[in-house]
C-alpha positions as CSV (number, residue, x, y, z in Angstrom):
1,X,0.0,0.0,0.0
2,X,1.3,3.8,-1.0
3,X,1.1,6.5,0.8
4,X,-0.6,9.5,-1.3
5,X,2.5,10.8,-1.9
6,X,4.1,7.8,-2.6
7,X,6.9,8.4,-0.2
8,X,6.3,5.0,1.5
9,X,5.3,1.8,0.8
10,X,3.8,-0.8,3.2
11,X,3.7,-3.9,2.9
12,X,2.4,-7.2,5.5
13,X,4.6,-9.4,5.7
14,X,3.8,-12.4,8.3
15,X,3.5,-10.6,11.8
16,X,6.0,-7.6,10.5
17,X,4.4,-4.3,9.4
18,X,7.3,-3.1,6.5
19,X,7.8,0.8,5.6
20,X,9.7,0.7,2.1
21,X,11.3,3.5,0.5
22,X,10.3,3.7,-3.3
23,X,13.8,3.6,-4.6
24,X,14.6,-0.1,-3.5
25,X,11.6,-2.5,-3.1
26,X,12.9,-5.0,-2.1
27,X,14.3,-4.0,1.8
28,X,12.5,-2.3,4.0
29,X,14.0,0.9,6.0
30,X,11.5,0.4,9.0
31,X,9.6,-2.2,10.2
32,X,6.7,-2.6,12.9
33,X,6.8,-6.0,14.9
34,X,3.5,-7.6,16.9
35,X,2.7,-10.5,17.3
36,X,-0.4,-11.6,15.4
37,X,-0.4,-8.3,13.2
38,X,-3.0,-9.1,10.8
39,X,-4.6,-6.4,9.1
40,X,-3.4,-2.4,8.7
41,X,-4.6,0.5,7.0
42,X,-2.7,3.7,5.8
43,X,-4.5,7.1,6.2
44,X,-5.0,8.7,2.9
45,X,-4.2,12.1,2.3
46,X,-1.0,14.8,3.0
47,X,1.8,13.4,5.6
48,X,1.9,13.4,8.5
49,X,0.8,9.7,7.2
50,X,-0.9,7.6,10.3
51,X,-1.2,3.6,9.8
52,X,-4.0,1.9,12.3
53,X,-2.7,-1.7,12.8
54,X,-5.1,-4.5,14.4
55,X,-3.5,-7.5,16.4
56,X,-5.9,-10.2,16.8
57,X,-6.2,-12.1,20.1
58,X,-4.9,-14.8,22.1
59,X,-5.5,-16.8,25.3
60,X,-3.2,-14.8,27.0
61,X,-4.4,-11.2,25.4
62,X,-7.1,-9.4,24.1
63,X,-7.2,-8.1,20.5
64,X,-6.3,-4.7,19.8
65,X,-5.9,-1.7,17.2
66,X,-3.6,0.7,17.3
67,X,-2.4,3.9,15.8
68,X,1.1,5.2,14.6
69,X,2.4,7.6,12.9
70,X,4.7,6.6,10.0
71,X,7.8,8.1,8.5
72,X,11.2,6.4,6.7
73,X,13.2,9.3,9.2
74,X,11.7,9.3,12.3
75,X,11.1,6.6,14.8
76,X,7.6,4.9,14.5
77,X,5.5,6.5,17.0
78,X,2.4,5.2,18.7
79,X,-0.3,7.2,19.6
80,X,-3.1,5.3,20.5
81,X,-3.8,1.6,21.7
82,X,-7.4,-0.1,22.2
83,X,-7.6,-3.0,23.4
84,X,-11.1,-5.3,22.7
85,X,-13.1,-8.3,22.5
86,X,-13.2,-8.5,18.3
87,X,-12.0,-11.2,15.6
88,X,-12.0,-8.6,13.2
89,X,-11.6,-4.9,12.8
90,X,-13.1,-2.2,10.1
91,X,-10.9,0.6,9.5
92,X,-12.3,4.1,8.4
93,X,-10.9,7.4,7.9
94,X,-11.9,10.6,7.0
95,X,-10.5,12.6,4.0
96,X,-7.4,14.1,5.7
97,X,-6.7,11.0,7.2
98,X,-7.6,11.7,10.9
């Protein structure tokens, strides 16, 4: 998945979230590891780009979604975590990507 700019590319691969730069596709810059990672989507819209990640759940945890803000520079930052009772999630974001 691009970003709108297409400054980053993400890309699921088993439990590892990848952030790709354009230039070489085939190694990730950045990568985002949780354990049972199985769905993400990328905000559309100008950067600051956000991705909202859901971790299904386990015996020992609940499942949960969570939101970070992406760049290829900058650390990955979290800034929100939900945890809930779900075997699925349904992302949606507005136009600016919020």
């Amino acid at each position: 998945m691009w970003t709108a700019d297409e400054s980053i590319v993400l890309r699921l691969v088993g439990s590892e979230l990848w952030f790709i730069a354009p230039e070489n596709l085939n190694r990730f810059v950045q990568k985002l590891t949780l354990p049972k990672l199985t769905s993400f989507s990328l905000s559309p819209g100008p950067a600051p780009f956000h991705v909202a990640v859901y971790t299904a759940s386990s015996n020992e945890k609940m499942a949960s979604a969570r939101l970070y803000r992406c760049s290829l520079k900058a650390p990955i930052d979290i800034i929100a975590c939900k945890n809930f009772q779900a075997d699925r999630v349904d992302f949606h974001w507005n136009k600016n990507g919020i």
